[in-house]
C-alpha positions in Angstrom: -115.3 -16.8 -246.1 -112.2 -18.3 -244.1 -111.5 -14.6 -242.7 -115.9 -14.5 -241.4 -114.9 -17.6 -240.1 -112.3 -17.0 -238.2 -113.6 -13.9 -236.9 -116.9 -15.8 -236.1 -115.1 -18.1 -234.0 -112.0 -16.0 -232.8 -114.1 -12.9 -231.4 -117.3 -14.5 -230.5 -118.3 -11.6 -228.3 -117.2 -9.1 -230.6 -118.9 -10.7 -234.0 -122.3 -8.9 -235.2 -123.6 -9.4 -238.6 -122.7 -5.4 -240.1 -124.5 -6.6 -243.6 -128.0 -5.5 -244.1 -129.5 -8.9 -245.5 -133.4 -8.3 -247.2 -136.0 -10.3 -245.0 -137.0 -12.3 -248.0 -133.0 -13.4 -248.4 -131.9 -14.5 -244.8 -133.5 -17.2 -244.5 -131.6 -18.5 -247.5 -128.2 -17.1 -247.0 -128.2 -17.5 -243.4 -128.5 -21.6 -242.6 -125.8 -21.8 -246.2 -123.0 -19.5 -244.2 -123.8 -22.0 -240.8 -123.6 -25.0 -243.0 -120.3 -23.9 -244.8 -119.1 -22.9 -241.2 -120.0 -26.0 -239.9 -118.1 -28.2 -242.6 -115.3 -25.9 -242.3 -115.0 -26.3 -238.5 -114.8 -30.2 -238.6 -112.4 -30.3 -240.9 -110.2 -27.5 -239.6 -110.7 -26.7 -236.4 -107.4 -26.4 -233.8 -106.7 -25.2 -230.9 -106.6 -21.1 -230.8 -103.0 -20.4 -231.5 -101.3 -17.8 -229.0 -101.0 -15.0 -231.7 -104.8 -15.4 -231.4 -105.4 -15.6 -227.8 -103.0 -11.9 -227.6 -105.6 -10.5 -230.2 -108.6 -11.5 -227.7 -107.2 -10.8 -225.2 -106.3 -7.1 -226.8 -109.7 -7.2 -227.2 -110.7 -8.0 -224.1 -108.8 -5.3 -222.9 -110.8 -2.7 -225.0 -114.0 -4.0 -223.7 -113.2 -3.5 -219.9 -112.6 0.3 -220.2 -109.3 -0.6 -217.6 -106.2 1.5 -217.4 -104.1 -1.7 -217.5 -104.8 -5.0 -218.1 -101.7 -8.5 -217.9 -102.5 -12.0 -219.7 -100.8 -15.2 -219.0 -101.6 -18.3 -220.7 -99.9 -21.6 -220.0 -100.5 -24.3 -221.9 -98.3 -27.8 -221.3 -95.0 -26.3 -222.0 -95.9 -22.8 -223.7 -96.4 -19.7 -222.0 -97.4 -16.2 -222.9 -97.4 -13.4 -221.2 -99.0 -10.0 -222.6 -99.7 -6.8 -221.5 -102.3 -4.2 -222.4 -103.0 -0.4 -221.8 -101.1 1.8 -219.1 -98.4 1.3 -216.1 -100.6 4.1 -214.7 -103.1 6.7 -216.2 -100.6 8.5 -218.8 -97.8 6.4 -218.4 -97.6 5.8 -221.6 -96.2 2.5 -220.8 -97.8 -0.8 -221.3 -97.7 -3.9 -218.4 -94.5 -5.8 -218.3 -94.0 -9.4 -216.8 -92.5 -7.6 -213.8 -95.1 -5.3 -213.4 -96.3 -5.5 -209.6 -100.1 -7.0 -209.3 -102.3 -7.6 -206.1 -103.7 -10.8 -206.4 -106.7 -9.8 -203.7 -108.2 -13.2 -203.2 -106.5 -15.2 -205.7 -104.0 -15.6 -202.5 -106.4 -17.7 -200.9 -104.7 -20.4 -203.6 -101.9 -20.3 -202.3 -103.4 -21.0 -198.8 -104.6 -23.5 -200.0 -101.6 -25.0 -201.4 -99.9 -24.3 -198.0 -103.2 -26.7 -196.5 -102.4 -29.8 -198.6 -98.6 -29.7 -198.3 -98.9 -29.4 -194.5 -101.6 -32.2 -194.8 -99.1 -34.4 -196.7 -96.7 -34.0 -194.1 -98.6 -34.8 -191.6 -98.5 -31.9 -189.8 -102.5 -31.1 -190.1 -105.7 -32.6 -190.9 -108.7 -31.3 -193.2 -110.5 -32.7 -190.2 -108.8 -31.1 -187.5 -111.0 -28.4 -185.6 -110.3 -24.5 -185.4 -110.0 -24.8 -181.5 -106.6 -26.8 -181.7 -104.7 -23.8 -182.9 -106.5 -21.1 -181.2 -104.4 -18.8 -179.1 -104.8 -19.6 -174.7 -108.1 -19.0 -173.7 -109.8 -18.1 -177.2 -112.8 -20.4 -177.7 -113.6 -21.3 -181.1 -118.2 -20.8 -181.7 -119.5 -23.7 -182.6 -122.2 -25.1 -184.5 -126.2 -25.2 -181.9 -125.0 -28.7 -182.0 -121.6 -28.2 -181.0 -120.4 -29.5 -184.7 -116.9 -27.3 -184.8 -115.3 -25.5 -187.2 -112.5 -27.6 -189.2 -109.5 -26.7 -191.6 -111.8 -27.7 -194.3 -114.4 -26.1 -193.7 -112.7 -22.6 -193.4 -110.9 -23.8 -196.7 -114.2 -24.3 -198.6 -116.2 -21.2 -197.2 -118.2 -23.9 -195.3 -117.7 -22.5 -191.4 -120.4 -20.5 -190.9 -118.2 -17.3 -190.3 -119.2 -13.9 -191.8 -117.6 -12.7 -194.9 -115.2 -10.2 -193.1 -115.4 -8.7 -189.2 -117.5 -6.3 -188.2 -116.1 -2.9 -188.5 -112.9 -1.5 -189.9 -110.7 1.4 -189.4 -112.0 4.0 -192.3 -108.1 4.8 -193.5 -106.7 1.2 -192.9 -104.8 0.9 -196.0 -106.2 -2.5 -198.4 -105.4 -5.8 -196.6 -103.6 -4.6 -193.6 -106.8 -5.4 -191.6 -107.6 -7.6 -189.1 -104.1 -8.5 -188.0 -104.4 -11.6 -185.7 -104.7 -9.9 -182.9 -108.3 -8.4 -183.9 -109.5 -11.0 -185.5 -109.2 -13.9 -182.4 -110.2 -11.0 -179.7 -113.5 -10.4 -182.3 -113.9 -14.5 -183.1 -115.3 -15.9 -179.3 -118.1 -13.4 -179.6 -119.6 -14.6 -182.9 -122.6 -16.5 -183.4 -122.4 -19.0 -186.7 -124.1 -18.0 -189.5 -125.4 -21.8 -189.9 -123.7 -25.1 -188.6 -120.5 -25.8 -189.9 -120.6 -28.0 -193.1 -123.9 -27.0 -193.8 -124.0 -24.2 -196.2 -121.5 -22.1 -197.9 -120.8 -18.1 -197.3 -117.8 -16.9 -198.3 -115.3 -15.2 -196.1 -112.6 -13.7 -196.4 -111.5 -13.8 -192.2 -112.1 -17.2 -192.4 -109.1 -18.0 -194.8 -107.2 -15.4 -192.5 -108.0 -18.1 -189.5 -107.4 -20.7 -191.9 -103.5 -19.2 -192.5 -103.0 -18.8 -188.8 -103.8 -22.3 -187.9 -101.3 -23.0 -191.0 -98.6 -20.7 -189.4 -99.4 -22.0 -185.4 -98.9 -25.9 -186.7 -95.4 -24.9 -188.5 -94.3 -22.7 -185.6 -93.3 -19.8 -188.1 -95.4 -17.2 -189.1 -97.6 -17.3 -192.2 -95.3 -15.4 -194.3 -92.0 -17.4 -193.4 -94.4 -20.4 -194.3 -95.3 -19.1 -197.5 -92.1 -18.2 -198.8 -89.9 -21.4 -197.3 -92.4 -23.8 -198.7 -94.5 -22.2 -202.1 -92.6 -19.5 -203.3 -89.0 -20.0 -202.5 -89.1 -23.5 -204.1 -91.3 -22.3 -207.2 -88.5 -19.3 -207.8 -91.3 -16.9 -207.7 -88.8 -14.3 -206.0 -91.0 -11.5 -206.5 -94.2 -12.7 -204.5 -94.1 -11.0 -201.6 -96.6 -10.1 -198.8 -94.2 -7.3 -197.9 -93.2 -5.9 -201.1 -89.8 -3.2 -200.9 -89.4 0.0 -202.5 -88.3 -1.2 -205.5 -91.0 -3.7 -205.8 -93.9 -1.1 -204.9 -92.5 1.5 -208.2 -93.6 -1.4 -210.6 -97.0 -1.9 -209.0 -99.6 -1.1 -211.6 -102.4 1.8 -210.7 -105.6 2.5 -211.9 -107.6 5.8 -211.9 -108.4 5.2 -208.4 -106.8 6.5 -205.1 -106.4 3.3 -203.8 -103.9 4.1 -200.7 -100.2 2.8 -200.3 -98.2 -0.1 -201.9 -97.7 -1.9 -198.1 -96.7 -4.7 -195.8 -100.5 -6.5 -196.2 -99.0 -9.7 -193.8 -102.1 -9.1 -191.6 -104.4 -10.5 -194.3 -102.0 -12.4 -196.1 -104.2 -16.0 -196.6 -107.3 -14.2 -197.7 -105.9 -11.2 -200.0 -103.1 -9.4 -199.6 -100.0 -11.2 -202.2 -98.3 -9.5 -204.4 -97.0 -10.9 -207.5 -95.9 -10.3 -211.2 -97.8 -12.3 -214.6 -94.1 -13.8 -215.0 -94.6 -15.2 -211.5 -98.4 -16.7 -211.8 -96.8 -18.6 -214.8 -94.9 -20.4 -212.3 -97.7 -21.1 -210.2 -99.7 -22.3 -213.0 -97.1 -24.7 -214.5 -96.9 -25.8 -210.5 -101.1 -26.1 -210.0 -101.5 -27.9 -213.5 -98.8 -30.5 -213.0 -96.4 -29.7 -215.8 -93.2 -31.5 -215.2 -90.1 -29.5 -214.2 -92.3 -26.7 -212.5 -90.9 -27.8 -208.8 -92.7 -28.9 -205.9 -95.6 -31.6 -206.8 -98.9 -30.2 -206.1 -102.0 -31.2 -203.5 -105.1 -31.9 -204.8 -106.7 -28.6 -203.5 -108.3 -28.2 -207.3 -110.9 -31.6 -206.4 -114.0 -31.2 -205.4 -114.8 -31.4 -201.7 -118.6 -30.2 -201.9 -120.8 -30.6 -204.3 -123.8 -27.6 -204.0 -126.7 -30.4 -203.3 -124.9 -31.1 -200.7 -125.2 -27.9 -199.0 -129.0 -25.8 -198.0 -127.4 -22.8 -199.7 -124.4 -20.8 -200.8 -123.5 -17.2 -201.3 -120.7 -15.6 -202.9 -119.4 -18.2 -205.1 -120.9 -17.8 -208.6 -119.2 -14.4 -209.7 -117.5 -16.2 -212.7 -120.6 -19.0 -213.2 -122.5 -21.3 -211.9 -120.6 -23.9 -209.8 -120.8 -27.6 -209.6 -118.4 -28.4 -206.7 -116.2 -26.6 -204.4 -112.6 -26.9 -203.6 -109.8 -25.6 -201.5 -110.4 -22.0 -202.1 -111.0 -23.3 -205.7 -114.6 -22.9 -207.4 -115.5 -25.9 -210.6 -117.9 -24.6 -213.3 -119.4 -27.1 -215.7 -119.9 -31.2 -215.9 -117.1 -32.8 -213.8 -117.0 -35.2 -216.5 -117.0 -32.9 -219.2 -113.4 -32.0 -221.2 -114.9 -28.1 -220.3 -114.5 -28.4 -216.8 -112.9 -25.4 -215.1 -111.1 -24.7 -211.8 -111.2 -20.7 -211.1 -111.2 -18.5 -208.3 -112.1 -15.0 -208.5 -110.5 -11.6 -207.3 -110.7 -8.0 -206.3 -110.2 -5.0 -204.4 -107.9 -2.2 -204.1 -108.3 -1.0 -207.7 -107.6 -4.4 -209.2 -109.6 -7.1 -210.6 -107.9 -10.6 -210.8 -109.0 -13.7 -211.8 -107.0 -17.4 -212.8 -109.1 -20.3 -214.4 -107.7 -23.7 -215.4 -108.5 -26.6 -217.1 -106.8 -29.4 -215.9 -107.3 -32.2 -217.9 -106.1 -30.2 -221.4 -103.1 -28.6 -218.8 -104.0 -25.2 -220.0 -104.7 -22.3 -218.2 -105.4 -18.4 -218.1 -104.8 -15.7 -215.5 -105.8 -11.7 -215.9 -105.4 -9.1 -213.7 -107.0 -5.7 -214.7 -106.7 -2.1 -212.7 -109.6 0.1 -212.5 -110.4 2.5 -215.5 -112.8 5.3 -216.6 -114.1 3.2 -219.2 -117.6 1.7 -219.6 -117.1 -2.3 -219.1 -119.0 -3.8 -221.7 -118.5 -7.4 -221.4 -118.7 -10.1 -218.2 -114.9 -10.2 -217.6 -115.4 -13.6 -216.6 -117.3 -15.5 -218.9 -115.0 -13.8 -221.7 -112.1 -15.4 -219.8 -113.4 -18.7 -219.4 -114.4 -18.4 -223.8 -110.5 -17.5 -224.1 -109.5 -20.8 -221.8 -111.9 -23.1 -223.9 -110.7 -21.9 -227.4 -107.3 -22.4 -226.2 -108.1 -25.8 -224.6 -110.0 -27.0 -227.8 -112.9 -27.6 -225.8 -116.6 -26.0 -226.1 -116.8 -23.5 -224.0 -119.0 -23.2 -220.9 -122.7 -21.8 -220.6 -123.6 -18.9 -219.9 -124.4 -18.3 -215.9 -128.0 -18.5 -215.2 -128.6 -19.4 -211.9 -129.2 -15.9 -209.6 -127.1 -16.5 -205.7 -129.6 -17.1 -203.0 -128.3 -16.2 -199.4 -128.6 -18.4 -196.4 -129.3 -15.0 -194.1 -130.9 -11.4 -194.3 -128.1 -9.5 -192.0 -126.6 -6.7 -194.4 -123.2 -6.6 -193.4 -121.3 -3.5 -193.7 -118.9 -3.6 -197.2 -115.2 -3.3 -196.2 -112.7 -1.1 -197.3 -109.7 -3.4 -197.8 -111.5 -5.5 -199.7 -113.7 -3.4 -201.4 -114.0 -4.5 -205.5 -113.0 -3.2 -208.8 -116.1 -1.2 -210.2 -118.5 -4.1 -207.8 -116.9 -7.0 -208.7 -116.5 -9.1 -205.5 -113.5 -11.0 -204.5 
């Protein structure tokens, strides 16, 4: 009974009654095995240990049909960090904690954290407009009733920009496009999608105008800023946004032929970091608050909009339905509920990515997955979020229900750098 248990409640997604119970039988036999489980729960139940969380998350693995996958769970003080599958398709070797990852949009947290260190210095405001670190004679659109486009609102996916610019070079390798250059000759053209504040689209060349407002206030460029102020003081030495020779033999491939291992500075704020699992356990001691992880962190994970405050949004529920949007950060489930979670979503280039934390228990989990041939049979996400409530001691979060609803009919074109593992969008 205590291993049914424990496979009940350490596999949920995985558990299926194999025993062929007679009709006239289960209604007996079935409420006695919840009962017993029951009792046995409220008198034993702990948090998952982290032997447990690496068999899920070997599980886990299985069920994506990836080449690779990488785990990193922090929790106060412990860490683990495990690796499943292939290097490569018939490496042979499985992920280490130096393995090579692109984060795709998880990168836009690190914009963010960039936003509310600048904002503690007083170097920028969440309020400031667009327009006051435009390059000479590029005019920021505005809202029909000239309402402009703030920090904040590019941080939140609140502008009223598109998700990326209009056309792309078809062999631009992932994340080396728009440089700046593009993007602010393309930006004076554009009409808004809706006024500023008012709904929420998300975009990826908004976080990239986010970064160089970041980068025009420091008078340095985005990448000197990341690394003098984030990484450098975090000792995450191999996060990179211009990764070396070295650094580009450990990146991990799928079964895709997904271009070069590059300098991706160009769309550095919105997708293009490199990183390593031993490095996002850094950055998740830093973004949960554990003492002795370096720099203290902005409040970028509180909620800035809640979603009845806004007409609509679009591209935010990939990993649930959210209550409340933050810097670059997406919550799922009651605000005052010990469930809450903090996640943002990733993908492109042959990778899926995706970190989700719980603040309040200081636990967190980030996976990062490159593309297989296998049939995914489970919603990477939710399965995620089970792992971080088991691990958390917490009841873990509904499933999504609620279908996205966007705020226009244009079909925008899909665009190669950012295209997503197997349709999963950034």
């Amino acid at each position: 009974m205590i291993q049914i248990l424990r496979s009940l409640f350490l596999f949920p997604a995985a558990f299926r009654f194999s025993m062929k119970v007679r009709r006239s039988a289960a209604p007996i036999i079935l409420p006695a095995l919840l009962l017993v489980a029951s009792a046995a729960l409220g008198q034993t139940q702990q948090p998952l240990s982290l032997a447990d969380a690496d068999l899920r998350g070997s599980l886990l693995f299985q069920q994506t049909g990836t080449t690779g996958m990488v785990l990193v769970v922090v929790r106060n003080r412990e860490v683990m960090i495990r690796g499943y599958g292939e290097t490569f398709p018939g490496s042979g070797v499985r992920p280490a904690p130096n393995s090579l990852i692109r984060l795709c949009s998880i990168s836009k947290v690190f914009t963010a954290e960039l936003l509310l260190d600048m904002v503690n210095q007083g170097k920028v405001r969440l309020d400031d407009p667009l327009q006051w670190y435009a390059p000479p004679n590029r005019l920021v659109p505005q809202g029909a009733d000239g309402t402009p486009i703030t920090l904040q609102n590019l941080a939140t996916h609140t502008s009223g920009l598109s998700r990326e610019v209009s056309s792309y070079p078809p062999k631009a390798p992932h994340f080396t496009f728009p440089d700046r250059a593009f993007r602010w000759a393309w930006l004076p053209s554009q009409k808004l999608l809706f006024r500023p504040g008012s709904a929420a689209v998300y975009s990826n060349v908004g976080f990239d105008f986010l970064g160089d407002a970041l980068a025009t206030a420091a008078h340095e460029s985005y990448a000197q800023l990341l690394n003098e102020s984030l990484l450098k003081p975090l000792n995450m030495w191999d996060t990179t946004l211009a990764p070396s020779q070295k650094q580009c033999a450990r990146l991990l491939r799928g079964t895709g032929k997904e271009g070069p291992c590059t300098d991706t500075q160009a769309s550095g704020p919105s997708g293009g970091v490199y990183s390593t699992s031993a490095d996002m356990a850094r950055m998740m001691q830093h973004l949960l608050r554990i003492s002795g992880s370096g720099v203290p962190p902005g409040p970028a994970m509180e909620v800035y909009l809640k979603p009845a405050q806004l007409r609509s949004m679009e591209g935010l529920s990939h990993a649930g339905d959210p209550t409340g949007i933050g810097l670059a950060w997406i919550q799922l489930g009651d605000p005052d509920s010990p469930s809450r979670v903090m996640e943002k979503t990733g993908g492109g280039a042959g990778f899926g990515t995706y970190i989700a934390l719980n603040p309040q228990r200081q636990t967190g989990v980030f996976l990062a997955i490159t593309e297989g041939k296998g049939r995914e049979q489970v919603d990477f996400h939710h399965e995620a979020n089970d792992l971080l409530a088991a691990l958390a001691n917490v009841p873990p979060l509904p499933p999504k229900v609620h279908p996205v609803h966007p705020v226009h009919s244009v079909k925008k074109k899909p665009s190669r750098p950012h295209r997503p593992l197997r349709k999963r969008a950034r």
